[in-house]
ZALOFI-546339 format. One record per residue: z negated, x, y negated of N, C-alpha, C, O in turn. Coordinates in pm, whole numbers, plus 50000, padded with zeros to 5 digits. Layout:
<kolros>
    n.pz    n.px    n.py   ca.pz   ca.px   ca.py    c.pz    c.px    c.py    o.pz    o.px    o.py
       Z       X       Y       Z       X       Y       Z       X       Y       Z       X       Y
...
</kolros>
This chain:
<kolros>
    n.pz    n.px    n.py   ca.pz   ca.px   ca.py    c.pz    c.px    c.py    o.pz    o.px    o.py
   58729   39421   48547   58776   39485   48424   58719   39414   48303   58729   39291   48299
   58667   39470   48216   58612   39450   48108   58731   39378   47983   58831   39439   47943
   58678   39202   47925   58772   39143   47860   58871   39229   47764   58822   39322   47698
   58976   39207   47757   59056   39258   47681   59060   39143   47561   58982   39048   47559
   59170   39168   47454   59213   39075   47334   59325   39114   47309   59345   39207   47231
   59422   39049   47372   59548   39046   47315   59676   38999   47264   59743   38910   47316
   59711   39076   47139   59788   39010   47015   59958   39020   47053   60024   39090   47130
   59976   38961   47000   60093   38903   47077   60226   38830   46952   60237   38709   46930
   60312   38940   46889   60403   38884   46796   60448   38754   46850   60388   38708   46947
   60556   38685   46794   60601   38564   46847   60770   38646   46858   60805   38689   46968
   60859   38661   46742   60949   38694   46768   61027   38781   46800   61015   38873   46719
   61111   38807   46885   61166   38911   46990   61076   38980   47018   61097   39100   46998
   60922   38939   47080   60815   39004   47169   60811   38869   47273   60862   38864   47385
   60750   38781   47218   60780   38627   47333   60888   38596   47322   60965   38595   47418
   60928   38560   47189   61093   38478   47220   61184   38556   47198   61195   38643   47112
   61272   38514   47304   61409   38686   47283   61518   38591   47191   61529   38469   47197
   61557   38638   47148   61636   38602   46995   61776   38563   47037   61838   38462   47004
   61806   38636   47096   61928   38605   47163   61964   38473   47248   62081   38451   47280
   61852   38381   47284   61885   38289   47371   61801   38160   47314   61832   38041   47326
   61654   38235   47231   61552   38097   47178   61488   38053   47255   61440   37940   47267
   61484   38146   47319   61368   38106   47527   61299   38223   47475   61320   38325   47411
   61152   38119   47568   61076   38253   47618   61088   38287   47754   61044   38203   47833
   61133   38386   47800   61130   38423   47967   61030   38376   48028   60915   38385   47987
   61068   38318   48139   60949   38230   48237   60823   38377   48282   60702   38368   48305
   60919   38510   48281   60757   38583   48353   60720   38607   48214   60617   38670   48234
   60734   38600   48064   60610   38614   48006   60542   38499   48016   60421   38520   48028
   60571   38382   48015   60453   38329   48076   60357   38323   48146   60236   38299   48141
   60458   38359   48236   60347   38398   48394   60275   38501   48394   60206   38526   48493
   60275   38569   48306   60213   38720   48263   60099   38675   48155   60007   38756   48144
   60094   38591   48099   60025   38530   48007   59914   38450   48042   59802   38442   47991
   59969   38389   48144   59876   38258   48224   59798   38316   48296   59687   38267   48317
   59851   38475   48371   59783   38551   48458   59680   38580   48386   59593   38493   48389
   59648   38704   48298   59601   38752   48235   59459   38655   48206   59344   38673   48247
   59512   38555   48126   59400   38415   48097   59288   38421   48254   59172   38453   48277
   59366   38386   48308   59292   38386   48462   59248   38507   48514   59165   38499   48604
   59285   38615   48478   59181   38697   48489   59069   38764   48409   59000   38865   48426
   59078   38671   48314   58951   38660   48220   58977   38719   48108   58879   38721   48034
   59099   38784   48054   59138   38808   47875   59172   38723   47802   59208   38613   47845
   59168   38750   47694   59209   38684   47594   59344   38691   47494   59369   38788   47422
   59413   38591   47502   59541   38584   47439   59555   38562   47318   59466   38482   47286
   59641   38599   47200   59652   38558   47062   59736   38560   47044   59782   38655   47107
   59853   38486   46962   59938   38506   46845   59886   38580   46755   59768   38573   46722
   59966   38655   46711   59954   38742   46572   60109   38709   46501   60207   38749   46565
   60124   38665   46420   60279   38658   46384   60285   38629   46184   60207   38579   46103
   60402   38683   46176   60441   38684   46026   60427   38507   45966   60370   38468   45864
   60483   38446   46044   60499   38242   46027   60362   38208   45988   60252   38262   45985
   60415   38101   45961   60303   38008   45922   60247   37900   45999   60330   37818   46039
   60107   37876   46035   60064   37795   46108   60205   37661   46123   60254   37619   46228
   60243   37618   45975   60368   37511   46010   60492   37507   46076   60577   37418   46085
   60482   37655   46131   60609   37641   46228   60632   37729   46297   60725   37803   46326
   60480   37703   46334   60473   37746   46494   60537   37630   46585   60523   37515   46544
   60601   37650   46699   60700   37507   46743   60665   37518   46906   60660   37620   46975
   60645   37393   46940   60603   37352   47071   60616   37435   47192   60532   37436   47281
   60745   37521   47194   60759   37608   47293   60649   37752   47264   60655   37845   47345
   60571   37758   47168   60412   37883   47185   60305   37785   47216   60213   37816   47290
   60317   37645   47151   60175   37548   47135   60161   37529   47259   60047   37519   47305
   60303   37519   47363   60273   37488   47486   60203   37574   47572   60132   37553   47670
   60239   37677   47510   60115   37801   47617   60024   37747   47585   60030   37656   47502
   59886   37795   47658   59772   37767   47583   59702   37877   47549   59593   37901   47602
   59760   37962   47450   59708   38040   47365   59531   38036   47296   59488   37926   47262
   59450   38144   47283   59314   38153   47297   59301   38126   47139   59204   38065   47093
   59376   38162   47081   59394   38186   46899   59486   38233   46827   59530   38345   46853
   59528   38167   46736   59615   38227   46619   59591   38275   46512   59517   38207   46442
   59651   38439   46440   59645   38474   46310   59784   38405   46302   59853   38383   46402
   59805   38384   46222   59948   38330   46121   59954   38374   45994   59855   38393   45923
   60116   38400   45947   60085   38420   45766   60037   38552   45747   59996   38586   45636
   60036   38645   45860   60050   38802   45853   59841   38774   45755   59807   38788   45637
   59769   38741   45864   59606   38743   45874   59587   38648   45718   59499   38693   45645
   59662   38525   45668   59603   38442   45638   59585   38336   45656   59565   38253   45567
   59589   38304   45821   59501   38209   45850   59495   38241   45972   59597   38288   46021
   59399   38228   46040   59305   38266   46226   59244   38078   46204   59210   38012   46106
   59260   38043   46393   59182   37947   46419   59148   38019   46591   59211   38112   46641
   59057   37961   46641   59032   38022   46752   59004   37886   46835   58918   37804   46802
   59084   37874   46943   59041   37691   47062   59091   37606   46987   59071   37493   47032
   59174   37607   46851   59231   37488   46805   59105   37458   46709   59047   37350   46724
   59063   37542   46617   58914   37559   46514   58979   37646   46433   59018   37756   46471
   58993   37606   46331   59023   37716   46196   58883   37773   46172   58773   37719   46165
   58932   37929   46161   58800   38008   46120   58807   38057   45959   58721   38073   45873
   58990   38079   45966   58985   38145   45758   59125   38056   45721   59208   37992   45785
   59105   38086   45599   59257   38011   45547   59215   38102   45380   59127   38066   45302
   59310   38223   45364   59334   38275   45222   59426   38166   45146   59529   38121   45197
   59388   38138   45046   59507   38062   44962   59505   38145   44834   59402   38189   44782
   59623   38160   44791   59648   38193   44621   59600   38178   44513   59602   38056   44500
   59568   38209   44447   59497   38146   44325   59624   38119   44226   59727   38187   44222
   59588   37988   44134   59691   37919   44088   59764   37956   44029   59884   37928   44041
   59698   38058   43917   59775   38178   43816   59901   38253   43908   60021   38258   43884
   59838   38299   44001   59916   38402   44049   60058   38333   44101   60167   38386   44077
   60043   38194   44185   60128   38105   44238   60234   38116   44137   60348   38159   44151
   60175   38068   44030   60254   38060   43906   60390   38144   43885   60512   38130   43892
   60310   38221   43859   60362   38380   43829   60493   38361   43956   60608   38328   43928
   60445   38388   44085   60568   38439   44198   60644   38334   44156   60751   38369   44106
   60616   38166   44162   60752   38125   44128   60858   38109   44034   60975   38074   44051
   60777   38148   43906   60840   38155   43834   60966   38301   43781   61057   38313   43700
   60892   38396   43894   60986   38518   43916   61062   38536   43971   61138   38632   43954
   61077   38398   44111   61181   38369   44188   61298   38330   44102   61412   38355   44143
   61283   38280   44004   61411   38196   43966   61433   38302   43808   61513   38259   43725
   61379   38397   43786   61357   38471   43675   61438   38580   43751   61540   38582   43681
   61457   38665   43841   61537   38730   43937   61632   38696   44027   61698   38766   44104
   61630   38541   44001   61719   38500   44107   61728   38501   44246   61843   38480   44285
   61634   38522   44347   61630   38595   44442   61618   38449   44519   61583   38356   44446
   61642   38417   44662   61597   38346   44758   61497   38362   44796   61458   38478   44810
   61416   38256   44829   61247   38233   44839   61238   38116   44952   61303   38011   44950
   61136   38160   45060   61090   38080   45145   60904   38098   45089   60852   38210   45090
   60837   37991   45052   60768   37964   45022   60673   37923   45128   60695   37803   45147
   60550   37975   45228   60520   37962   45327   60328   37915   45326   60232   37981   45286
   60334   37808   45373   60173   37786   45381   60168   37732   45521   60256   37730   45607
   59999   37673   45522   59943   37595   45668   60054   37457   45621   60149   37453   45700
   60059   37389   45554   60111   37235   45577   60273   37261   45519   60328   37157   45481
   60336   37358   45510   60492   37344   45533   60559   37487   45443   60492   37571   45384
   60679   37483   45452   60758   37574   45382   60845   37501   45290   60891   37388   45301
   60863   37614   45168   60920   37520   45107   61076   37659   45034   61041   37772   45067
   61160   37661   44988   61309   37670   44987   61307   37633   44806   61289   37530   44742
   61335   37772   44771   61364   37778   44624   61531   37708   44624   61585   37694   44733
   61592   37675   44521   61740   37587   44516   61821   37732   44522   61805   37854   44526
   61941   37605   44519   62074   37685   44512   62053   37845   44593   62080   37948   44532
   61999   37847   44745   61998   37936   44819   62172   38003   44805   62276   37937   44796
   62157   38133   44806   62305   38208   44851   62306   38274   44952   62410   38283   45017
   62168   38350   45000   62208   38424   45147   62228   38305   45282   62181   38203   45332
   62298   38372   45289   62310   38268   45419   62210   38275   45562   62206   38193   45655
   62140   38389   45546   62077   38391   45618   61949   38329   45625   61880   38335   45726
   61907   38254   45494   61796   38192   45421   61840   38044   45443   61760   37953   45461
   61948   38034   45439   62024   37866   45446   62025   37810   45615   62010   37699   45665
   62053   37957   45676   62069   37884   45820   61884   37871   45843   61833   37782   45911
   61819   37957   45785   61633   37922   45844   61586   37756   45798   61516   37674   45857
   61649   37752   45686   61630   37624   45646   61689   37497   45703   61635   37387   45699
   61817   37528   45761   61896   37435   45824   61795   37388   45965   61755   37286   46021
   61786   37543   45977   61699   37515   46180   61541   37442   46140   61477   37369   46215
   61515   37472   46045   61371   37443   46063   61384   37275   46020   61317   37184   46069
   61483   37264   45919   61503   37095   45893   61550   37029   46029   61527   36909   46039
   61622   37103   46151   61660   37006   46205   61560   36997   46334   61577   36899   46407
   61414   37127   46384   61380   37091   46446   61226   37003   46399   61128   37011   46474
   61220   36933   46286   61151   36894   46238   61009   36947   46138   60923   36865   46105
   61004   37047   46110   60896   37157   46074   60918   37078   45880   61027   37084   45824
   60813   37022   45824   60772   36997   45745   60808   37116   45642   60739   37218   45638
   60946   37090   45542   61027   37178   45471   61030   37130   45325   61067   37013   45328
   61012   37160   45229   61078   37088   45107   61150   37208   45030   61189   37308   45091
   61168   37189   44858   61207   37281   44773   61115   37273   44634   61024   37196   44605
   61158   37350   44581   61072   37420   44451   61162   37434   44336   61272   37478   44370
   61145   37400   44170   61164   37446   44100   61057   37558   44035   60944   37575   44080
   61096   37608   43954   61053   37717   43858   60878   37671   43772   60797   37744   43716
   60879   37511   43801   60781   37443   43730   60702   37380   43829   60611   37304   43795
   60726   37404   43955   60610   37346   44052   60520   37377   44090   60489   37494   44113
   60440   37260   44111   60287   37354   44168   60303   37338   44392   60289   37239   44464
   60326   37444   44416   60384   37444   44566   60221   37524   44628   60186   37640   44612
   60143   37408   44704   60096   37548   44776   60141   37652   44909   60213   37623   45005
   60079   37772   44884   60186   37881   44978   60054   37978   44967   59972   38006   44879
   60078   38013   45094   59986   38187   45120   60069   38284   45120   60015   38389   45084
   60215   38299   45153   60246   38437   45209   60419   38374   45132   60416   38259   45087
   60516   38429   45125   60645   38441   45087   60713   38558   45184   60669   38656   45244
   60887   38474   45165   61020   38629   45198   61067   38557   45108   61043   38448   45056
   61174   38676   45095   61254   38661   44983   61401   38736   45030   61385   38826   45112
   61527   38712   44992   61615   38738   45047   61667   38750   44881   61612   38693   44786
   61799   38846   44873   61799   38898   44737   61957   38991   44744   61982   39041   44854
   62051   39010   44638   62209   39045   44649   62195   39181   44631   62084   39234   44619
   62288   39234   44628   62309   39406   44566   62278   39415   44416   62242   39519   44362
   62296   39297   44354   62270   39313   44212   62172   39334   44180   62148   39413   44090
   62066   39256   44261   61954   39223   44214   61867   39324   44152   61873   39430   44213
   61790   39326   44051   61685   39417   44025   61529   39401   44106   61421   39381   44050
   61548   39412   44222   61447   39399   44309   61353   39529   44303   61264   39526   44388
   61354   39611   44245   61248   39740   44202   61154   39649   44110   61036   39629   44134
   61228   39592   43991   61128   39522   43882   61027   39412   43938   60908   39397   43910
   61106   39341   44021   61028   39198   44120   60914   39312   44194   60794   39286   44192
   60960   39418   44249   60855   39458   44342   60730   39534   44272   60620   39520   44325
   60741   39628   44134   60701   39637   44031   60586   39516   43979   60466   39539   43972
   60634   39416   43954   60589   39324   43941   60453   39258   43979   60376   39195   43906
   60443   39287   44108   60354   39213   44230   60291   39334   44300   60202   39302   44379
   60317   39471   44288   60283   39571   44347   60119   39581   44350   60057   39655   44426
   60046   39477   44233   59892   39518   44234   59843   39343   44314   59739   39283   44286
   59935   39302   44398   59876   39168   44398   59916   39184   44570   59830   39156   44653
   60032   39223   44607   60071   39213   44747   60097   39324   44814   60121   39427   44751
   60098   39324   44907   60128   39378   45074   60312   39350   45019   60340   39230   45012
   60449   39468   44976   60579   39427   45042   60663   39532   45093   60706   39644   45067
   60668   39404   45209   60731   39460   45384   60873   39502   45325   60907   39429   45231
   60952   39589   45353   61112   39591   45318   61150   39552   45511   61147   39634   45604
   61173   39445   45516   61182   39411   45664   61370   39394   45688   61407   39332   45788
   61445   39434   45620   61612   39496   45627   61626   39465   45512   61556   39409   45429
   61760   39520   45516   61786   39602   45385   61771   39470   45277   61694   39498   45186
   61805   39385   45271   61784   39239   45141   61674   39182   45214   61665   39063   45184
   61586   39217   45296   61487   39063   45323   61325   39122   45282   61296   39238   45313
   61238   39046   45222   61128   39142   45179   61017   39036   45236   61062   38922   45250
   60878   39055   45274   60833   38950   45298   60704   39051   45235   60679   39171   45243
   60637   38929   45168   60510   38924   45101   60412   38872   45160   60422   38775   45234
   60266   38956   45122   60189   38878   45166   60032   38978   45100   60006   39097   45115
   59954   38870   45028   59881   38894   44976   59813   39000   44993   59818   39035   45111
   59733   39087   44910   59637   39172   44972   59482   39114   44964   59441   39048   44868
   59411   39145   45067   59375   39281   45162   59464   39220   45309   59492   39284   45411
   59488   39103   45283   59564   39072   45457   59688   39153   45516   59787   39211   45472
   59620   39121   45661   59755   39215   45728   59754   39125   45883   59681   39026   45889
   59823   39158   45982   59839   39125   46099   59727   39195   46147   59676   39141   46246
   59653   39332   46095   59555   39437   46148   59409   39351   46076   59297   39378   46121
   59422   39270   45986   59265   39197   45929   59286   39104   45987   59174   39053   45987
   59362   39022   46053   59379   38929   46141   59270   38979   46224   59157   38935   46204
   59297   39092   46340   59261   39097   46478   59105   39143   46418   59027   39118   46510
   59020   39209   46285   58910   39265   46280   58871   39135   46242   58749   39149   46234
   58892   39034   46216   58815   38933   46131   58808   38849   46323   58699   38893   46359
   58852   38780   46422   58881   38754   46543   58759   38883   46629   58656   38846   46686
   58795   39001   46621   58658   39129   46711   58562   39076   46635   58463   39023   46684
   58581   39086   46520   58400   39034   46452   58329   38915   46497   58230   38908   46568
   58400   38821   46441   58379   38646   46484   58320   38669   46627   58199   38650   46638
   58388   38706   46734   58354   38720   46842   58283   38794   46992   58262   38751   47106
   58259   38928   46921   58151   39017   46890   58191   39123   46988   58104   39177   47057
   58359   39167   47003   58424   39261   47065   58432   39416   46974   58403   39412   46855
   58455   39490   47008   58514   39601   46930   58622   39640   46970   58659   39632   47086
   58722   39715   46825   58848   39752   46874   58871   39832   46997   58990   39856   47013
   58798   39877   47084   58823   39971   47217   58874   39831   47291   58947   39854   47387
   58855   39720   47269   58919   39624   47355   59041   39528   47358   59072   39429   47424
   59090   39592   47267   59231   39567   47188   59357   39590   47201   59391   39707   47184
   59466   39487   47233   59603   39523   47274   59688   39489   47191   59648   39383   47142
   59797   39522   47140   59867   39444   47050   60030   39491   47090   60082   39598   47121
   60068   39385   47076   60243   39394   47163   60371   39336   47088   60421   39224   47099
   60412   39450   47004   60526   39355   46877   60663   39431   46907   60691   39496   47008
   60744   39405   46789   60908   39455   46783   60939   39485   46645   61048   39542   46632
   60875   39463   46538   60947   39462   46431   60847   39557   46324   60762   39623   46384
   60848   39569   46209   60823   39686   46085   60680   39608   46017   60593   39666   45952
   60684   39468   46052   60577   39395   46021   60450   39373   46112   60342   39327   46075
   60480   39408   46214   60390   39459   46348   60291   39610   46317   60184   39648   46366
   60373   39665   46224   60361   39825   46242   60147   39816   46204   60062   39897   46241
   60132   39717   46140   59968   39729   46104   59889   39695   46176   59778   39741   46152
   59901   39596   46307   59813   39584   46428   59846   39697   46537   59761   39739   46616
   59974   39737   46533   60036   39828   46616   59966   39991   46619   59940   40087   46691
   59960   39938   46480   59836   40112   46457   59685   40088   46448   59596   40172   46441
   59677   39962   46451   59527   39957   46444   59435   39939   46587   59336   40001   46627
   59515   39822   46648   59457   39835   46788   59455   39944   46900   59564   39998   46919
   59338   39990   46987   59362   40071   47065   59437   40089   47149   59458   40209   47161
   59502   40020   47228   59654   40013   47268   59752   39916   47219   59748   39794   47201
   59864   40031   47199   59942   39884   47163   60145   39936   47217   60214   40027   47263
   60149   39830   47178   60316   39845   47296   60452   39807   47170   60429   39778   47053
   60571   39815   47224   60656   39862   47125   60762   39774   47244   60793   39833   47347
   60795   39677   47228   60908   39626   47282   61052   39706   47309   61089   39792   47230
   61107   39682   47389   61213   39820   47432   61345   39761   47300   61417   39842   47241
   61353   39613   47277   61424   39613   47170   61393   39582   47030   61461   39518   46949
   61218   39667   47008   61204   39710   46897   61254   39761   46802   61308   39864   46842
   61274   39745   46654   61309   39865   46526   61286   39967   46586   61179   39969   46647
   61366   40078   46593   61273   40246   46642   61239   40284   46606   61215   40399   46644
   61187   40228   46469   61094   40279   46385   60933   40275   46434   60844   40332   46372
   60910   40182   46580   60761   40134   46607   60776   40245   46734   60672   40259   46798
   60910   40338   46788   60838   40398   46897   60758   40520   46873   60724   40581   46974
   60728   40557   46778   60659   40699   46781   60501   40652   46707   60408   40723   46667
   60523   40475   46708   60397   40442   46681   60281   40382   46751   60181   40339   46693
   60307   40382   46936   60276   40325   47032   60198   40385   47141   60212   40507   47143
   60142   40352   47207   60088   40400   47330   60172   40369   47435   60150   40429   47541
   60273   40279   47432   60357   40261   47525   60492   40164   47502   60484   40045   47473
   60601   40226   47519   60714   40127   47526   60735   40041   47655   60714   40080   47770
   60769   39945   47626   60807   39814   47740   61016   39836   47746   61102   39917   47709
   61006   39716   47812   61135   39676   47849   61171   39590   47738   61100   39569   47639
   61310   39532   47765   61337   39470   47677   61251   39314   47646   61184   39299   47748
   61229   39212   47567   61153   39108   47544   61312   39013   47759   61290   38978   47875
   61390   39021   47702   61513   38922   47840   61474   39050   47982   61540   39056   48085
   61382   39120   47958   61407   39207   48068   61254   39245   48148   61218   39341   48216
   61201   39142   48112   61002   39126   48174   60933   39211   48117   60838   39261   48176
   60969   39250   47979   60899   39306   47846   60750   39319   47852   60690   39427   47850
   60693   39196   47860   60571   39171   47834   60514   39145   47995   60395   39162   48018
   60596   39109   48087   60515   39126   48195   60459   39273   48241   60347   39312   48271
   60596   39342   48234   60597   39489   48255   60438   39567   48182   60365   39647   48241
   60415   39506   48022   60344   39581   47924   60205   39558   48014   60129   39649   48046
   60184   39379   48055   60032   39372   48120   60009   39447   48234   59900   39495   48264
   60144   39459   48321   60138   39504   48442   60078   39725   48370   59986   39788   48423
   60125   39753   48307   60111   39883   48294   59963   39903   48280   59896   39981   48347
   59914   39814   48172   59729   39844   48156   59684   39745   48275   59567   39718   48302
   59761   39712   48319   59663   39660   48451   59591   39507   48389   59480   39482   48435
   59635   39435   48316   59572   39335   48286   59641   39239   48415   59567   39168   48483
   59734   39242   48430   59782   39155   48546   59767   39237   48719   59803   39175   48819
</kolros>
């Protein structure tokens, strides 16, 4: 069978959310695959800084991170988009001009606008401080570097004006109802995998891509096959060539086993 390339979300596609494991057969579905001569990737929204030992330990072929601003391929960085300073400027100083919660996301760490209120922004910060992932915070006057942002935000908020705002500068995801995640343009999870076929001199006919969430939806439509986790948003099933099982229910073994990569 002729090499495949395939992309591979990190959360609730490898790791099922519910437990913070990855199921032993996606591994074994993973390791297979390798051994029969494809190629594996991360594709994921995170940032190279926290990616955490339980993916590093696979031995994954390459990573996009940062929703395609940054690809390394064998442990070799091939791109790294960074911000330009003006613009940096600008987002943080709109964070605290709107009030909104801000995870601030690059290759060498994340960083946590103050006085967080969602709690759902406080517990990411809590986990990532305690499993060691290189975290700090930001005022309104710092120079932070960052490629990509979320933002978490109240009922009050005037989040039309923030999105207004940035509408000629970013890519924004409405990923539930308060959580927004940014990320520069022209990048996507889908310029990830063409910048990776190019570098390496595949075309998309050889392309798999296997996610769960609304931020998936741009490799999900771009690659020639691609799969829809059974406890996907249902917003990705009418966007798939094929639904799987659940991520706790051999999700991803099931997906290789269907195209026959395993």
């Amino acid at each position: 069978m002729q090499t495949k390339l395939i992309f591979f979300d990190i959360d609730g596609t490898l790791i099922d959310e519910k437990t913070g494991t990855i199921p032993p057969s996606t591994i074994q579905a993973i390791l297979q695959a390798q051994a029969n001569g494809h190629l594996c990737f991360i594709n994921t929204g995170r940032p190279f800084s926290t990616i955490d030992s339980m993916i590093t330990d696979i031995p994954f072929d390459g990573y996009i991170c940062g929703c395609g601003t940054y690809i390394q391929y064998h442990q070799q960085p091939l791109f790294h988009a960074q911000l330009n300073t003006n613009l940096k400027h600008k987002v943080i100083q709109s964070i605290y001009q709107y009030q909104v919660d801000a995870m601030l996301e690059g290759y060498d760490g994340v960083y946590f606008s103050k006085n967080l209120k969602h709690p759902f922004i406080q517990s990411i910060q809590k986990h990532y401080q305690d499993i060691g992932f290189h975290t700090g915070s930001f005022t309104s006057h710092d120079d932070v570097s960052f490629d990509k942002l979320t933002i978490w935000y109240q009922p009050h908020t005037d989040i039309e004006s923030f999105k207004q705002e940035f509408q000629d500068d970013f890519h924004i995801i409405q990923r539930d109802i308060d959580f927004l995640e940014i990320v520069p343009f022209p990048y996507s999870k889908a310029s990830g995998i063409q910048y990776i076929i190019d570098h390496l001199g595949y075309t998309i006919k050889d392309t798999i891509s296997i996610g769960d969430s609304t931020n998936d939806l741009p490799m999900l439509k771009y690659t020639h096959d691609s799969v829809a986790m059974g406890n996907s948003n249902p917003l990705l099933f009418h966007e798939v060539s094929y639904i799987t099982t659940d991520v706790d229910n051999h999700g991803i073994f099931n997906a290789l086993k269907h195209f026959q990569i395993i």
